[in-house]
C-alpha positions in Angstrom: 85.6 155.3 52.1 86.1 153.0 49.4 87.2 155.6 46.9 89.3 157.4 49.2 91.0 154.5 49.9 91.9 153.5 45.7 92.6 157.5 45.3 95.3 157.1 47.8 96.8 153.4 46.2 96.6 155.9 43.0 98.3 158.2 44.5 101.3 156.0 46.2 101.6 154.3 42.8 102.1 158.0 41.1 104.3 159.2 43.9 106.8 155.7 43.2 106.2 156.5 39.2 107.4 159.9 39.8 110.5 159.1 42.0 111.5 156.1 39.4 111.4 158.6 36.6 113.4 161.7 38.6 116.3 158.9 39.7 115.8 158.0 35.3 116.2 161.1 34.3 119.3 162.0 36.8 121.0 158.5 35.2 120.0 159.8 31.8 121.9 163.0 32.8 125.1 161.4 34.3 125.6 158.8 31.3 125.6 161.7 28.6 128.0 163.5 30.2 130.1 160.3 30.8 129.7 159.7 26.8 131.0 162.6 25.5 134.7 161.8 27.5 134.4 159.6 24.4 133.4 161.3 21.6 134.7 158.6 18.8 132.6 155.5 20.4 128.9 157.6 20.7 127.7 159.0 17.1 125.0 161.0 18.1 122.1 159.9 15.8 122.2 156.3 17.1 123.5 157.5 20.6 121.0 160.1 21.3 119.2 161.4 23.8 116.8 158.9 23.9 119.0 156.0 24.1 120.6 157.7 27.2 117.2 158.1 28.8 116.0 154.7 28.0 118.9 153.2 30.0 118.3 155.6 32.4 114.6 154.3 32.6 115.2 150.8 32.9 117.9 151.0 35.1 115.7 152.8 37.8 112.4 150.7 37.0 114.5 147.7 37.9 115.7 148.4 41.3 113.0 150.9 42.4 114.9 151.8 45.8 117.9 153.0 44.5 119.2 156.3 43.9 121.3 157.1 41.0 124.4 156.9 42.7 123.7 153.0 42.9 122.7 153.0 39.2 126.3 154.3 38.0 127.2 150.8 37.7 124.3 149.5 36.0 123.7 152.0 33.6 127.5 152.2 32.9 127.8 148.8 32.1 124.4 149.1 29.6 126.3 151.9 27.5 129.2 149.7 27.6 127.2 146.8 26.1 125.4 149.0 23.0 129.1 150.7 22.4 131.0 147.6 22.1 127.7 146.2 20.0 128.1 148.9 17.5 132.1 148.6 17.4 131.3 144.8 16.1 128.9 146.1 13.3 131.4 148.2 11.9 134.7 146.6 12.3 136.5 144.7 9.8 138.1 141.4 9.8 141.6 142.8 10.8 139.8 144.9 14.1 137.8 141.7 15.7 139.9 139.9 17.1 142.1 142.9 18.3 139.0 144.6 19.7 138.6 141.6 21.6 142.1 140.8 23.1 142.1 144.9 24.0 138.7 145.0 25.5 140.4 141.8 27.7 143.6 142.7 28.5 142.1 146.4 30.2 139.5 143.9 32.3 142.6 142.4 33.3 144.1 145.9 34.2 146.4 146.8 31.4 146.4 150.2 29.6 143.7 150.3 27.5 144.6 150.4 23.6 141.5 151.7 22.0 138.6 154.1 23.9 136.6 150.8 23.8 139.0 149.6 26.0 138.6 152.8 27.8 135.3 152.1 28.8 136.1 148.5 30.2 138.8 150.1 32.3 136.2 152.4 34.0 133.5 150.0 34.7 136.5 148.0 36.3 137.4 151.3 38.0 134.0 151.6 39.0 133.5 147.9 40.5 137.0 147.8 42.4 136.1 148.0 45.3 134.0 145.0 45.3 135.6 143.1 42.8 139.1 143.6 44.2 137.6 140.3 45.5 139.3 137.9 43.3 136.6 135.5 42.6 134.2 138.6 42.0 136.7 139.7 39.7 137.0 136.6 37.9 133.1 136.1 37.3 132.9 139.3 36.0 136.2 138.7 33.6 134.7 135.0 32.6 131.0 137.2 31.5 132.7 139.5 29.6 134.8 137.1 28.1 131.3 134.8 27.0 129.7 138.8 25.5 132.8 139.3 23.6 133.1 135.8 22.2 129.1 136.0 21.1 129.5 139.0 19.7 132.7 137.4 17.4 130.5 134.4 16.8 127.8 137.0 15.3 130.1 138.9 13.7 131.1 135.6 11.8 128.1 134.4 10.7 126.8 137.9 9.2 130.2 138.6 7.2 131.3 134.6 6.4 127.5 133.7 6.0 128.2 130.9 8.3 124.3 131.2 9.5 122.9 129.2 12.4 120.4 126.7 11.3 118.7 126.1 14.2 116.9 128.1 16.9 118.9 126.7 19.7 122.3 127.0 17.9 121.5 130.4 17.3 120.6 131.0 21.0 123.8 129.6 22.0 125.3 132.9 21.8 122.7 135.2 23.7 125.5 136.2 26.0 125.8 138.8 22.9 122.7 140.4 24.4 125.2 142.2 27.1 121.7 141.3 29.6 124.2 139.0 31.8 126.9 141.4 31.8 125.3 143.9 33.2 123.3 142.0 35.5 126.9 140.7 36.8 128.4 144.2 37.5 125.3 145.6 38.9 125.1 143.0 41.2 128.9 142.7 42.2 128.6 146.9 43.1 125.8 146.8 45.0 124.5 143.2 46.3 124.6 142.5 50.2 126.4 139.5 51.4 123.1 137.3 51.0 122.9 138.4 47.6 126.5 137.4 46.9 126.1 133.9 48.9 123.4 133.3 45.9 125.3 134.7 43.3 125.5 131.5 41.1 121.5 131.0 41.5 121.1 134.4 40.7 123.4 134.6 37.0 121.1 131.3 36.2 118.2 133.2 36.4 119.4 136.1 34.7 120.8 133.8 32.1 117.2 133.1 31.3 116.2 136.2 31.1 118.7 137.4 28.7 117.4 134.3 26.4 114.0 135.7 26.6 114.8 139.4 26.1 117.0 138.1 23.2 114.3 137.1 21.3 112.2 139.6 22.6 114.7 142.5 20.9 114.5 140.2 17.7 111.0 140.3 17.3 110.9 144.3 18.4 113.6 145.2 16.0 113.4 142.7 12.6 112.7 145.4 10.4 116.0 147.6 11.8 118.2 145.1 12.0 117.8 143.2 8.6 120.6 144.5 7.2 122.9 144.7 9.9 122.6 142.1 12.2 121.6 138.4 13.0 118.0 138.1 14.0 115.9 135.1 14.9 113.0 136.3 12.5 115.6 136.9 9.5 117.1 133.9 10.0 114.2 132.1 8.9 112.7 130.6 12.7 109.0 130.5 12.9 107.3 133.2 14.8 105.3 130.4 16.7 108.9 128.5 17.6 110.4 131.6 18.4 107.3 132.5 20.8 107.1 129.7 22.2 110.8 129.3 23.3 110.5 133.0 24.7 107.3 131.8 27.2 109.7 128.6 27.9 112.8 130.9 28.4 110.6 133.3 30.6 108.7 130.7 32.6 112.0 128.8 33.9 113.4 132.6 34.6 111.0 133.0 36.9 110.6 129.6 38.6 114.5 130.4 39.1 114.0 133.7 40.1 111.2 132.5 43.4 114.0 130.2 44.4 116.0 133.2 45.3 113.6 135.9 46.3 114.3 135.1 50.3 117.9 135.5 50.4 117.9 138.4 47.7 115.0 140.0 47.2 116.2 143.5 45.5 118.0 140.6 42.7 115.1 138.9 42.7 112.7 142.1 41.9 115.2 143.1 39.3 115.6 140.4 37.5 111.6 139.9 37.6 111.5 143.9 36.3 114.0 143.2 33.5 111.2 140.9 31.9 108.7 142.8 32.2 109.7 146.3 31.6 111.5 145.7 28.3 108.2 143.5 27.5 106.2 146.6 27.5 109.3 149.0 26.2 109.2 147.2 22.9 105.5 147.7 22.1 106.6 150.8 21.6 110.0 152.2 21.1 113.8 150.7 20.4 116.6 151.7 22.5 118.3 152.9 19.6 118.5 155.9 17.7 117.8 156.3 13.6 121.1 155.8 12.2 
C-alpha cells in the first residue's frame, strides 16, 4: 500500500515535470522564431538554441499553471533583457546614451530608432492591454528606466575604470540584472486584481530576489565574464561577504514573499521559483552561449 501510494506521488511529480517541460519547449519554440524578425540583435553562437530553451525553462518552472500563451510576456521580456545586455557590451561611448534615450522614447510610444528599440515597442505592444492603465504603464516605464540606467552605470565603470569599492555600492545597480523588469511585465499581463492590489509588496520582493540572483550569476559566471563585464568576484569582494549578503538578500525575499502569498499566490510561487530554480540552473549550465 505504502509503495503504491509513493509510485503514484512519483508519478504526479513526473506527469507536472513533463507538462512544465512541453509548455518550455513550446516557449523555446515561439521565442526563436520571434528572434530571427531581428536578425542584427541575436548572433547565433551567444543566442543559441540553448539560451532560447533556458528562458523557455524558467519561464514555465516559475508559473507551473500556465500555458505558453501566458508566458509570451515573460519570456519576451527575458530575451529583451540579454539583448539589450549584449548591446551595452559592445557599444561605444557615442551609442550609450542614444541606445538609452531610444530604448525610452519607443516605451513611451514613439517610432523606434534602432531594432533594440524594436523590441521595447513589442513588449509594450504586447502588455497594452493591461498597461493602457496609466499607472501600470508608468511602473513598467520607471523599471525600465532603473535597467537602462544600471546597465550605463556598468558600462561606465568597465570602460572609465570608475570601479565600485564596496559590495553595497556595487549592488546599487542590480536593477542591471533585467530580474525586476521582467517580473514587472509578467506580472502587469497576467496578475488578477488581488495580485495588482499587492503590486508594490510584490516588486519588493522581487527586488530581493534580483539582488540574490545577482550575485548568484556572479559567482556562476566569473570565469566568462572577466573580461567583459563587472562581477562581484572580479571586483575583488570576498567570497564569504558575497555569500553571506546572497543568504541575507534571499532570506528577506522570502520573509517578503509569505507576506503576500494570500492575496497572490501564483506571484508569490514565482517569485519563490525564481530563487530556487536559477539556484540549481547555475550548478550546471549559463544561459549564454560560447561567444
Amino acid at each position: 500500500m505504502i509503495a503504491t501510494a509513493v509510485s503514484k506521488a512519483e508519478l504526479d511529480e513526473a506527469v507536472r515535470t513533463g507538462r512544465s517541460c512541453a509548455v518550455a519547449v513550446s516557449c523555446a519554440r515561439a521565442l526563436t522564431e520571434h528572434a530571427r524578425s531581428y536578425p542584427r540583435l541575436f548572433p547565433p553562437a551567444l543566442f543559441d538554441t540553448g539560451l532560447f530553451t533556458s528562458i523557455g525553462l524558467v519561464s514555465a518552472f516559475g508559473s507551473p499553471h500556465a500555458g505558453a500563451d501566458e508566458l509570451i510576456v515573460v519570456s519576451r521580456a527575458a530575451l529583451l533583457v540579454f539583448a539589450l545586455d549584449h548591446h551595452f557590451d559592445l557599444a561605444e561611448a557615442g551609442q550609450v546614451h542614444d541606445l538609452v534615450e531610444t530604448c525610452l522614447a519607443a516605451a513611451d510610444g514613439a517610432p523606434p530608432g534602432n531594432a533594440a528599440a524594436e523590441l521595447v515597442t513589442d513588449l509594450r505592444t504586447q502588455l497594452a492591454s493591461r498597461a493602457s492603465l496609466t499607472h501600470l504603464h508608468t511602473l513598467w516605464r520607471e523599471q525600465l528606466h532603473r535597467f537602462l540606467q544600471a546597465q550605463l552605470h556598468s558600462w561606465g565603470w568597465r570602460t572609465e575604470g570608475r570601479l565600485p569599492g564596496t559590495l553595497p555600492a556595487y549592488m546599487a545597480i542590480a536593477d542591471g540584472c533585467g530580474s525586476a523588469l521582467v517580473n514587472l511585465s509578467h506580472w502587469i499581463a497576467t496578475a488578477d486584481s488581488a495580485a495588482l492590489a499587492v503590486l508594490e509588496h510584490l516588486q519588493q520582493a522581487g527586488a530581493e530576489v534580483q539582488n540574490y540572483l545577482r550575485l548568484l550569476n556572479d559567482l556562476a559566471t566569473a570565469t566568462r565574464e572577466a573580461d567583459r563585464d563587472i562581477n562581484a568576484l572580479a571586483l575583488g569582494f570576498p567570497l564569504e561577504q558575497i555569500t553571506h549578503a546572497m543568504d541575507a538578500h534571499a532570506a528577506r525575499a522570502l520573509e517578503l514573499i509569505c507576506a503576500v502569498d494570500d492575496q497572490a499566490p501564483r506571484e508569490a510561487l514565482y517569485l519563490r521559483r525564481q530563487l530556487a530554480f536559477n539556484t540549481g540552473f547555475y550548478q550546471g549550465a549559463d544561459y549564454w552561449g560560447t561567444a
